[in-house]
C-alpha positions as CSV (number, residue, x, y, z in Angstrom):
1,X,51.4,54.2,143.7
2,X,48.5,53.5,141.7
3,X,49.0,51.3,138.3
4,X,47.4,51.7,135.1
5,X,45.8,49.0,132.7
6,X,43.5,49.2,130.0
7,X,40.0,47.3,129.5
8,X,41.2,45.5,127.0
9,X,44.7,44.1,128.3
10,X,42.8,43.5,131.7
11,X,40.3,41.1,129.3
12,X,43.3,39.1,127.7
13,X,44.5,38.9,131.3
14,X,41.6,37.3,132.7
15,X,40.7,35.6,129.8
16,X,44.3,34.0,130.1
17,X,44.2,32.9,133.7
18,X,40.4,31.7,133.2
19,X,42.2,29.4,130.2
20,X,45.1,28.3,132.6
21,X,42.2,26.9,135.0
22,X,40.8,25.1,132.6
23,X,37.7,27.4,132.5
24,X,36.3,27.5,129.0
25,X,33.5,30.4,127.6
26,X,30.0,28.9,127.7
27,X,29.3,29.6,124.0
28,X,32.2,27.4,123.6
29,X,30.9,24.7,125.6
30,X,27.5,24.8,124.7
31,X,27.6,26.1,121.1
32,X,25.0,28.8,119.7
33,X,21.3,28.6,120.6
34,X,19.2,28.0,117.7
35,X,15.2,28.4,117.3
36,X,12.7,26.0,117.9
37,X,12.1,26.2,113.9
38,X,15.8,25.5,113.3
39,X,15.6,22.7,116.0
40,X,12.4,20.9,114.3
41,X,14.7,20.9,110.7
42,X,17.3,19.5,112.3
43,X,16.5,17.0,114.6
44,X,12.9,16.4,114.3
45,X,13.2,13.8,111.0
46,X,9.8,15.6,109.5
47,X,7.9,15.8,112.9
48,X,6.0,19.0,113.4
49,X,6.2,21.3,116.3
50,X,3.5,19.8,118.5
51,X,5.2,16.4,117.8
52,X,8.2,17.1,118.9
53,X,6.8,19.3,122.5
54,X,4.8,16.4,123.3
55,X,6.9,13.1,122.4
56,X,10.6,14.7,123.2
57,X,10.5,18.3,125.3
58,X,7.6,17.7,127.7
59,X,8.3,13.9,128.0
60,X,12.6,13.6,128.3
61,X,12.9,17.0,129.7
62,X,16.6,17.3,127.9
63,X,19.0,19.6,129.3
64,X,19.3,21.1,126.1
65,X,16.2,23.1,126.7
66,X,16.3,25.7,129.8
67,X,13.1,27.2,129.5
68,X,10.6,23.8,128.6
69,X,7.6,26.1,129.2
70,X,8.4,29.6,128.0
71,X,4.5,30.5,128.0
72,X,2.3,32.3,125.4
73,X,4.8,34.7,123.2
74,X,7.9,33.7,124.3
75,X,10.1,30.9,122.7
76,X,12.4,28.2,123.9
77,X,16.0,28.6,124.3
78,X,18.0,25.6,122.7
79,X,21.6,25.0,123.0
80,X,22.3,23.2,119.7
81,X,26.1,21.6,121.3
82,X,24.2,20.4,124.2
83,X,20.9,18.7,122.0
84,X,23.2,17.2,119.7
85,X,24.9,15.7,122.2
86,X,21.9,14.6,123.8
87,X,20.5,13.0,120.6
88,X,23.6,11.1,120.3
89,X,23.1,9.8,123.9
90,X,19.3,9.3,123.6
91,X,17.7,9.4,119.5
92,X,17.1,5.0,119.9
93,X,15.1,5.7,123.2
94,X,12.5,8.0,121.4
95,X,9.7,5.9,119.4
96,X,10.0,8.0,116.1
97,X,6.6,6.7,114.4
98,X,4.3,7.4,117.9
99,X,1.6,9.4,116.5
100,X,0.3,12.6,118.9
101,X,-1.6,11.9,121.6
102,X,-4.8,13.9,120.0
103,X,-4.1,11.5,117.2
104,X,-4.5,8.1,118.4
């Protein structure tokens, strides 16, 4: 005997047990990834891109960032969910008005 089910009533199957274990997407979890551009806007209070690799990427190492070194022509990956809930956990530790390194 050999039983028939589509692709898509076999995804609202699994996505339905997945649910019941209390498994949730990633994108859920994690929310969308945004650009390093869009990350400097929104949580880098006016610091520019070197800034903000030097005083918060390359010194706290957040979780929020899974490739800190993406090397020449490739970009960072950022899970906005998981850096703002890092910045709520951390924003008082960072010194906001340290100047670059190159500028002191």
């Amino acid at each position: 005997m050999e039983v028939s089910i589509s692709k898509d009533e076999l995804k609202v199957a699994v996505k339905e047990i997945l649910t019941d274990m209390g498994y949730t997407p990633t994108k859920a979890a994690n929310g969308k990834s945004i650009s390093f551009e869009e990350f400097c806007k929104k949580y880098g209070r006016g610091h520019g891109k070197a800034w903000i690799k030097e005083k918060i990427f390359y010194r706290y190492k957040p979780d929020f960032v899974s490739n800190i070194h993406p090397g020449k022509g490739r970009s960072f990956r950022i899970s906005d969910g998981l850096a703002a809930e890092w910045f709520a956990k951390h924003e008082k530790e960072i010194d906001w008005d340290e100047p670059l390194e190159r500028d002191k």
